[in-house]
PAGU-296994 format. One record per residue: residue number from 1; y, x, z of N, C-alpha, C in turn. Coordinates in steps of 0.2 Angstrom, whole numbers, padded with zeros to 4 digits. Example, Ala and Ser with C-alpha at 12.3 -4.5 7.8 and 13.67 -1.06 7.14 Angstrom:
// PAGU-296994
> 1;-0028;0066;0039;-0022;0062;0039;-0016;0066;0039
> 2;-0011;0064;0035;-0005;0068;0036;0000;0064;0039
This chain:
// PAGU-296994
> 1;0629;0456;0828;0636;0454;0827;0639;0456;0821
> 2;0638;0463;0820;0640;0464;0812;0637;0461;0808
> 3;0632;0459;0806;0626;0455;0801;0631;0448;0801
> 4;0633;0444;0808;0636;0438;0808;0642;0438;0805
> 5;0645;0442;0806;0653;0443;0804;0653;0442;0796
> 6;0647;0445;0794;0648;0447;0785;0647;0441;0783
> 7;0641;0438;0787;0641;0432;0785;0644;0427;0783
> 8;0649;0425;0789;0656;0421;0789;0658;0423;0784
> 9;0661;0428;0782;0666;0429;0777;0664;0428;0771
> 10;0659;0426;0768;0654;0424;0766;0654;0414;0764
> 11;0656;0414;0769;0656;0405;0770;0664;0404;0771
> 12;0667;0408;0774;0673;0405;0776;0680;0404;0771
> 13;0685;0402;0772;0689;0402;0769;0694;0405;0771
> 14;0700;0409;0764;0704;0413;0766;0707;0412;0770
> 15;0708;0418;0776;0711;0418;0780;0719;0412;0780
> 16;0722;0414;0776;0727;0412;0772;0728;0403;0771
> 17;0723;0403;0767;0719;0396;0767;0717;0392;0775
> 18;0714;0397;0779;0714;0395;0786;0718;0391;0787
> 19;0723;0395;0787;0730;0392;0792;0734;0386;0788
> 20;0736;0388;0782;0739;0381;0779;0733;0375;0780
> 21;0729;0375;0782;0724;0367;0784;0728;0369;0791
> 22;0726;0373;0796;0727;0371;0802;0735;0369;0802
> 23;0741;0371;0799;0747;0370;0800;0749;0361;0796
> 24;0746;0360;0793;0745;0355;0790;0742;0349;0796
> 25;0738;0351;0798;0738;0345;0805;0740;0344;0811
> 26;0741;0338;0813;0747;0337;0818;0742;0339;0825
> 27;0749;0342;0830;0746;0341;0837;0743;0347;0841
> 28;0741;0346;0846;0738;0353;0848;0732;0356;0848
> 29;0729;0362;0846;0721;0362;0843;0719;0363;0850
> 30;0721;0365;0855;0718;0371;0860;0713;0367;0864
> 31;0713;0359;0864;0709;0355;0867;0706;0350;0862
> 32;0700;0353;0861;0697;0351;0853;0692;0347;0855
> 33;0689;0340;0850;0683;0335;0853;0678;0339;0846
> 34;0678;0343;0843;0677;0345;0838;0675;0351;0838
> 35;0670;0356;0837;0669;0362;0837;0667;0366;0831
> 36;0668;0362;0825;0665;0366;0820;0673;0369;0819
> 37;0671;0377;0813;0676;0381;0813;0679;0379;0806
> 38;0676;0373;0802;0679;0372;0797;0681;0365;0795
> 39;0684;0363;0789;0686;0354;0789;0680;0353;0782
> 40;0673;0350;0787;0667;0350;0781;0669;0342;0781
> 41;0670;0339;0775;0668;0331;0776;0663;0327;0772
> 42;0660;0322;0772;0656;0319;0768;0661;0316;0764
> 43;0658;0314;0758;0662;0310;0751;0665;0302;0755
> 44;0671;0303;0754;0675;0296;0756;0670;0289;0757
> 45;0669;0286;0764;0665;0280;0766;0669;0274;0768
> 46;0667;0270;0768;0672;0265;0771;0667;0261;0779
> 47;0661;0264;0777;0656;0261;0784;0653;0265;0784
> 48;0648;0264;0792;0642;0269;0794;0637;0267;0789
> 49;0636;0260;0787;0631;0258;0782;0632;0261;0775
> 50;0638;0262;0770;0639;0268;0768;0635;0272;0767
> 51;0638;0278;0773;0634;0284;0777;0630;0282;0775
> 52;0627;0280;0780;0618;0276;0780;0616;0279;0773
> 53;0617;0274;0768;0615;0274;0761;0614;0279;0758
> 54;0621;0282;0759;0620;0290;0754;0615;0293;0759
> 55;0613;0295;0765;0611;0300;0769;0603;0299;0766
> 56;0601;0290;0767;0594;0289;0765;0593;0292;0759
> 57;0596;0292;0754;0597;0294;0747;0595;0301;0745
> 58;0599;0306;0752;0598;0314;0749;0593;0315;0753
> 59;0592;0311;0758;0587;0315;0765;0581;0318;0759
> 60;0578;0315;0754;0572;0318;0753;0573;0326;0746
> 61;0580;0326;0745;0582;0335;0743;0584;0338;0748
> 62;0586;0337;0752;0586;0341;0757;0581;0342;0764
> 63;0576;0337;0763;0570;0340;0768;0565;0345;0763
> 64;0565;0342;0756;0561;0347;0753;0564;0355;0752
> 65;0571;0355;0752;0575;0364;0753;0572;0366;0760
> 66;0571;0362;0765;0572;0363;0770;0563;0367;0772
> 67;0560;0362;0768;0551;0366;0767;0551;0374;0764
> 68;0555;0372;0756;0558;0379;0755;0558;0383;0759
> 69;0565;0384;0762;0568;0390;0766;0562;0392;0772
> 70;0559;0386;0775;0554;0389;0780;0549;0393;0777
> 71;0545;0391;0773;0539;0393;0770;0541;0400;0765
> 72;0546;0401;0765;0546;0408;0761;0550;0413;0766
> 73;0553;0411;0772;0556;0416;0778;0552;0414;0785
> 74;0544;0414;0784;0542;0414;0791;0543;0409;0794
> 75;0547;0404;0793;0549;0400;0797;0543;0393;0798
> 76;0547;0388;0804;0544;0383;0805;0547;0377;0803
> 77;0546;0372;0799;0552;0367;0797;0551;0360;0803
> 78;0554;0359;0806;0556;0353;0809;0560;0346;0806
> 79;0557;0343;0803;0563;0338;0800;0564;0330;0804
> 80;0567;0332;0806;0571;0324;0810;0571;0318;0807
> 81;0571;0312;0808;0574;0306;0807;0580;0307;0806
> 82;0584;0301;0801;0591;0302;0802;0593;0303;0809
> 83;0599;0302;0810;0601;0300;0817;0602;0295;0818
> 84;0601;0292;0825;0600;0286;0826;0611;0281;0825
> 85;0609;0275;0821;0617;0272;0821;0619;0272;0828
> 86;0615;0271;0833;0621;0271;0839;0623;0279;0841
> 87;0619;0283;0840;0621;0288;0841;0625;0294;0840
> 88;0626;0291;0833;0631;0292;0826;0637;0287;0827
> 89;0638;0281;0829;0642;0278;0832;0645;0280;0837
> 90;0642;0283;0844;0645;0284;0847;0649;0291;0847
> 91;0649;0294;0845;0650;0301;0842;0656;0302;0838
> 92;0657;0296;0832;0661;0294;0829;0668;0291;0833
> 93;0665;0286;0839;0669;0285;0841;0673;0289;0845
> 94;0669;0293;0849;0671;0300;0853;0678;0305;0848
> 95;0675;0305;0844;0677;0312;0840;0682;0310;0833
> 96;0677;0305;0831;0685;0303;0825;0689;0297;0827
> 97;0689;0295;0831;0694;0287;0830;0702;0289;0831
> 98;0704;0287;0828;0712;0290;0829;0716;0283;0832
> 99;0722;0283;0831;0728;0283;0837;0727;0273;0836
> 100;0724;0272;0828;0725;0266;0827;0717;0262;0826
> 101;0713;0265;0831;0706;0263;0832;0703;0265;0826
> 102;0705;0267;0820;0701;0267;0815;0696;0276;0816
> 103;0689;0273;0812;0686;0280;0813;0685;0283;0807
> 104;0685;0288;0806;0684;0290;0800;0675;0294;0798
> 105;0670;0288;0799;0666;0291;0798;0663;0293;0791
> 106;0667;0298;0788;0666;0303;0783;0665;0307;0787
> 107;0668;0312;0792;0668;0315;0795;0661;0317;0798
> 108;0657;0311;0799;0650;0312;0803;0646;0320;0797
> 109;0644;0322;0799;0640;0328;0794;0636;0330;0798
> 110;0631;0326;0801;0624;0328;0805;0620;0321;0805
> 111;0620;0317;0800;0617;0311;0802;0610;0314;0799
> 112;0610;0317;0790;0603;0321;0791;0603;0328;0790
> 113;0598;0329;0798;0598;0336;0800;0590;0338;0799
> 114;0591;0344;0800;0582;0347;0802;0584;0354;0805
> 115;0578;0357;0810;0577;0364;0809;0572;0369;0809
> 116;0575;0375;0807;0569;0377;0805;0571;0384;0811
> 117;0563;0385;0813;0562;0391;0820;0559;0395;0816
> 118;0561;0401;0821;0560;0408;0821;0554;0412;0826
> 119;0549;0417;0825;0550;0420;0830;0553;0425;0835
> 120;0559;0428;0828;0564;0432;0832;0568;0432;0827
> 121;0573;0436;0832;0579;0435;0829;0582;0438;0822
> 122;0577;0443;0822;0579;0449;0814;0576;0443;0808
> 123;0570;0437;0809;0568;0434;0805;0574;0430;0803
> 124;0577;0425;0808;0581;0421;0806;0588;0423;0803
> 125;0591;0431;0804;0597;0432;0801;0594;0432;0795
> 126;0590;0436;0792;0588;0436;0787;0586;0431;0784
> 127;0585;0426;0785;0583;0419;0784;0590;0417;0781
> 128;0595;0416;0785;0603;0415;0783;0606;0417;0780
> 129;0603;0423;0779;0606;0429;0775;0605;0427;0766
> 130;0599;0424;0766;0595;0424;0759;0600;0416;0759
> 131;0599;0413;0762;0602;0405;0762;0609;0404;0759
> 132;0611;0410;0763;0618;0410;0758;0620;0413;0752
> 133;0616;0419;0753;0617;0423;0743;0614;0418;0738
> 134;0609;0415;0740;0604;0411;0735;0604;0404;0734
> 135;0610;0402;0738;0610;0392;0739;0613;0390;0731
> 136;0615;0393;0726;0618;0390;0721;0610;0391;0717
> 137;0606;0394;0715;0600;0395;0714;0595;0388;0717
> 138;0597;0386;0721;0593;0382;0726;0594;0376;0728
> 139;0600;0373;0722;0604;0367;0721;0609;0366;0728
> 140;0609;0369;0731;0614;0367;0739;0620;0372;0737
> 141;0624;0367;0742;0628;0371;0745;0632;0374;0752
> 142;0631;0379;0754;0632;0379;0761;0642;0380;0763
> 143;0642;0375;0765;0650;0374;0768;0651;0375;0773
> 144;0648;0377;0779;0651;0382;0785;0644;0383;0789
> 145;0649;0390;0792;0641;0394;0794;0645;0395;0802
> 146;0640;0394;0805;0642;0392;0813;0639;0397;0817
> 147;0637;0404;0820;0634;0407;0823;0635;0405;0830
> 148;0631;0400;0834;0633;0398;0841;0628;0405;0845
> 149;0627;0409;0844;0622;0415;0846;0631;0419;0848
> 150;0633;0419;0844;0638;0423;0844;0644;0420;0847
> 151;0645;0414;0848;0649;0409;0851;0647;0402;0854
> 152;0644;0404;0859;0638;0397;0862;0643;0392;0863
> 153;0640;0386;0865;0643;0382;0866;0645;0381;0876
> 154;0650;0375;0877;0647;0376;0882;0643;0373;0888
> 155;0641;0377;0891;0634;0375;0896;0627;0382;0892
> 156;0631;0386;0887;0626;0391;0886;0621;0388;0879
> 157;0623;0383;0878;0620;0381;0872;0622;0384;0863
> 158;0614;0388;0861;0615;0393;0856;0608;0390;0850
> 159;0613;0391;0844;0609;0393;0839;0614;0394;0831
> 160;0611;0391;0827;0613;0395;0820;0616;0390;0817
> 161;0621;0386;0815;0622;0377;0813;0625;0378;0804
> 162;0622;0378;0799;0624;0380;0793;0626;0371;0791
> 163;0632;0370;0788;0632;0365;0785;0631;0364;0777
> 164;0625;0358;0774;0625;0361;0769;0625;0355;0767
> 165;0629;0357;0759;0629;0351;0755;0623;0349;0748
> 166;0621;0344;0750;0617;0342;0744;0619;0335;0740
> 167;0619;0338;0734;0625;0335;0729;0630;0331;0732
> 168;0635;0334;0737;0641;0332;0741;0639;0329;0746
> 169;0634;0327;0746;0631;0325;0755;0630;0330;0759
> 170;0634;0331;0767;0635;0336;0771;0628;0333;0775
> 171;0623;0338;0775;0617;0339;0780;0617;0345;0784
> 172;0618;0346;0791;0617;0349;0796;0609;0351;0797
> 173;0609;0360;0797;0602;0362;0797;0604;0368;0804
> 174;0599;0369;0807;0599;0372;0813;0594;0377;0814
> 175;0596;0385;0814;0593;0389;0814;0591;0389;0819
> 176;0585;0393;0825;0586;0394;0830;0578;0399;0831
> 177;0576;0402;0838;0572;0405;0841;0568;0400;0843
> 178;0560;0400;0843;0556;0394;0848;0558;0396;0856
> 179;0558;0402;0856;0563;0401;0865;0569;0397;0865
> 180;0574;0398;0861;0578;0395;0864;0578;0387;0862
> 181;0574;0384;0856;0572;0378;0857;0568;0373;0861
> 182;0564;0378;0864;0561;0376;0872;0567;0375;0878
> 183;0573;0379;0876;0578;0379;0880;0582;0373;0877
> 184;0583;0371;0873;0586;0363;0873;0584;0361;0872
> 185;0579;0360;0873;0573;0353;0873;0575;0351;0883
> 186;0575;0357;0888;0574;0356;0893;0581;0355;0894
> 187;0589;0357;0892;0595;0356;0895;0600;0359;0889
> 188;0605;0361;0890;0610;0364;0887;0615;0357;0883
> 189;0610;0359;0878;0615;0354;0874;0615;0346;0875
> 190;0609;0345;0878;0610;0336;0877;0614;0334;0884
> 191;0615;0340;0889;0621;0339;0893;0625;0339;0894
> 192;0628;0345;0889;0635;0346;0885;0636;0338;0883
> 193;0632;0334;0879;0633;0328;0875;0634;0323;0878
> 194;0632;0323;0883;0631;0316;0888;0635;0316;0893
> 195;0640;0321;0895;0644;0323;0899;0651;0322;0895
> 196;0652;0326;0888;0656;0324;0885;0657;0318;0883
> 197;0651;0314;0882;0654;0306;0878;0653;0301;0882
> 198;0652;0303;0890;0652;0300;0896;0659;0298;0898
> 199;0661;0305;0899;0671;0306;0899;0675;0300;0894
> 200;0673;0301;0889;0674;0295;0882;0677;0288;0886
> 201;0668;0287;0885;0667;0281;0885;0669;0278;0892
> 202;0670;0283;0898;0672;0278;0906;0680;0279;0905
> 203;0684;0283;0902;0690;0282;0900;0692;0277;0897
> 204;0690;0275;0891;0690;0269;0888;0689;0261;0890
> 205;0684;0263;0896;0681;0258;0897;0675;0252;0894
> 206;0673;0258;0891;0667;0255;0886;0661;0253;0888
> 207;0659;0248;0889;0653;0248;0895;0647;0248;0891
> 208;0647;0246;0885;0641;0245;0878;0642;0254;0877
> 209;0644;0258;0877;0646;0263;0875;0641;0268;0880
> 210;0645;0267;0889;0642;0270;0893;0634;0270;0894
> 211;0633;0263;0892;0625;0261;0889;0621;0266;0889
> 212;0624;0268;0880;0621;0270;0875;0621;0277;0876
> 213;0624;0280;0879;0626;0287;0882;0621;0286;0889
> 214;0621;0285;0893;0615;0285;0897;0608;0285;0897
> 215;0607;0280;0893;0600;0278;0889;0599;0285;0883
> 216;0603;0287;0884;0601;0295;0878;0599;0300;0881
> 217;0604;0302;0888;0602;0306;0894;0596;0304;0897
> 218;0594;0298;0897;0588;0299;0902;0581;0300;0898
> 219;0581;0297;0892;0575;0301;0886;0572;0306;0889
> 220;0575;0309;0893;0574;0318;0896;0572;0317;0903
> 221;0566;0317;0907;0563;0315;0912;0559;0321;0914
> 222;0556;0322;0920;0552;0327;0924;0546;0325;0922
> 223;0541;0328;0923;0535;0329;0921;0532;0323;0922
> 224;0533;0320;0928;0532;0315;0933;0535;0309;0930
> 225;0541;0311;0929;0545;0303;0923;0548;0298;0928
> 226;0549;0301;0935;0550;0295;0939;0558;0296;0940
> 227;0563;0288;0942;0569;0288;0940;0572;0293;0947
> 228;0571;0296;0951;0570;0301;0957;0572;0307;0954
> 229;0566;0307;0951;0567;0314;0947;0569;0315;0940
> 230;0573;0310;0938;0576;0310;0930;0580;0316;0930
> 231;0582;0320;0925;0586;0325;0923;0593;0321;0923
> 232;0593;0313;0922;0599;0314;0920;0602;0313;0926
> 233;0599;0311;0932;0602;0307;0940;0603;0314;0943
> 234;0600;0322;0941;0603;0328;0941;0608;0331;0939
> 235;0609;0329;0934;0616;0331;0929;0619;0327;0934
> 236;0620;0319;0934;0627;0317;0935;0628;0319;0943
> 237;0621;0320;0948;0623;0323;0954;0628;0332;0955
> 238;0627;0336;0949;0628;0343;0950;0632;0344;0946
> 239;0635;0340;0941;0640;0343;0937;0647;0340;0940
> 240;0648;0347;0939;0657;0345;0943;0660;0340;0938
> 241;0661;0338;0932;0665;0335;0927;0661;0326;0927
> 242;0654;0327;0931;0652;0320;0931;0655;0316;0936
> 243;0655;0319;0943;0656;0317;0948;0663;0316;0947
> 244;0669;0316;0942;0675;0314;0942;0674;0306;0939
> 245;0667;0308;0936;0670;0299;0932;0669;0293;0935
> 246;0666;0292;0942;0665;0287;0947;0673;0285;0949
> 247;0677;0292;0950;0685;0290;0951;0689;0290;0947
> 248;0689;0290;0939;0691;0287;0933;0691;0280;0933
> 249;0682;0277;0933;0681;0271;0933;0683;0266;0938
> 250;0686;0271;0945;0690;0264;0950;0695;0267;0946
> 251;0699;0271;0946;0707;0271;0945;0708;0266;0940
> 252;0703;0266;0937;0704;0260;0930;0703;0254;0928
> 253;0700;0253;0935;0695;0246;0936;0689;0244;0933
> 254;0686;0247;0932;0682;0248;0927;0673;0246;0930
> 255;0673;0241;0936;0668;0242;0940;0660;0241;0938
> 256;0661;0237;0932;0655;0235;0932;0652;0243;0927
> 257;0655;0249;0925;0656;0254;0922;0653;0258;0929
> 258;0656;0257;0935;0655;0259;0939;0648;0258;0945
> 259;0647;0253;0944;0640;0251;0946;0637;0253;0942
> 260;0635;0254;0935;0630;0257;0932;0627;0262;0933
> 261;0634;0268;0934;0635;0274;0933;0631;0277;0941
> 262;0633;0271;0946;0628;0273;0952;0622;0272;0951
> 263;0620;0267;0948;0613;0265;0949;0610;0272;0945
> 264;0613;0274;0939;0609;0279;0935;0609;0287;0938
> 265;0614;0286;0948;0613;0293;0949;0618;0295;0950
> 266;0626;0295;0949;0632;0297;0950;0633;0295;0958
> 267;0637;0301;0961;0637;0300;0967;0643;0304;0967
């Protein structure tokens, strides 16, 4: 915990500095669609094809940083595909659209990601440790450092989320333990994700949206793969925040939202 803290303050901006960004923005923070601790943005877009463009453009200096840091701290590099446009879209629409529909997909800073695994935890601070003294050496630059170990998400979902800029392209890199990447692989966060942009999207009424959020939750299947035992027809059975959205989507009329949402297991 101490190790973390040094950290942050390391990456963070003055406290000082804090607050006139937070006082500068309207409205109440206390009910946030947004969880990072800082205002990271990409360079001004006017589209996701934009994005798109510059993302393809750095993805190959920042998967090669990303070989870097694994290959000289022990670690494992993982490197992703971009994120998928509907994904990235929906997410956007979740999280940035504002009062006048418009999105501000600058904002997106995880279209390219990767991560690199540990086999414990002394490896990976130290890992983060060397990444932030040494990122000006290493052409990057890390603009917020997230320990979700030290403040999980919720549903229990942990790991390390540093944002880093390469030549002003925001790339999301994710520290973590191969245990606990075994543990998202099987739940945590992709339910966190599918729950939050479920609420989204049946409030809205978005039925291409609900789609696109369901077809994401169900990727994640039992051994077996049968729709019986899909993870995601468990989520929406057990989670107490699922079971509201069948009476969001009457109170709204929203039925053919609603027939979906059964077929895929809400009850």
């Amino acid at each position: 915990a101490t190790l973390s803290k040094e950290l942050s303050k390391k990456v963070a901006p003055s406290d000082i500095l804090n607050q006139v960004i937070w006082d500068l923005l309207p409205g109440d923070h206390s009910d946030r669609k947004s969880y990072s601790v800082q205002l990271v943005n990409q360079p001004p877009v006017k589209s996701l094809d934009e994005l798109y463009g510059l993302a393809e453009s750095k993805k190959p200096k920042f998967d090669a940083f990303v070989h870097q840091i694994a290959e000289q701290n022990h670690g494992e590099a993982l490197i992703a595909s971009l994120k998928s446009r509907e994904r990235a879209e929906a997410k956007a629409q979740y999280k940035y659209k504002d009062g006048n529909a418009v999105i501000a997909w600058h904002r997106l800073t995880d279209v390219t990601r990767a991560t690199v695994t540990f086999g414990d935890f002394a490896s990976m601070y130290e890992c983060v440790k060397k990444i932030i003294d040494n990122a000006a050496s290493m052409e990057v630059q890390v603009k917020e450092f997230n320990d979700r170990y030290q403040n999980p998400l919720e549903g229990g979902y942990r790991d390390i989320q540093l944002s880093i800029a390469v030549d002003d392209h925001i790339c999301e890199l994710q520290l973590t333990t191969k245990h606990f990447l075994k543990a998202k692989k099987e739940t945590g966060h992709r339910d966190y994700e599918v729950i939050r942009e479920l609420q989204a999207a049946v409030s809205e009424g978005a039925l291409d949206r609900v789609e696109t959020v369901l077809k994401f939750g169900d990727e994640q299947r039992s051994e077996k793969g049968t729709l019986e035992e899909s993870k995601l027809k468990k989520l929406l059975r057990s989670d107490p925040r699922a079971k509201l959205l069948l009476h969001t989507a009457t109170k709204n009329g929203h039925y053919q939202i609603l027939s979906l949402l059964i077929e895929s297991g809400a009850s």
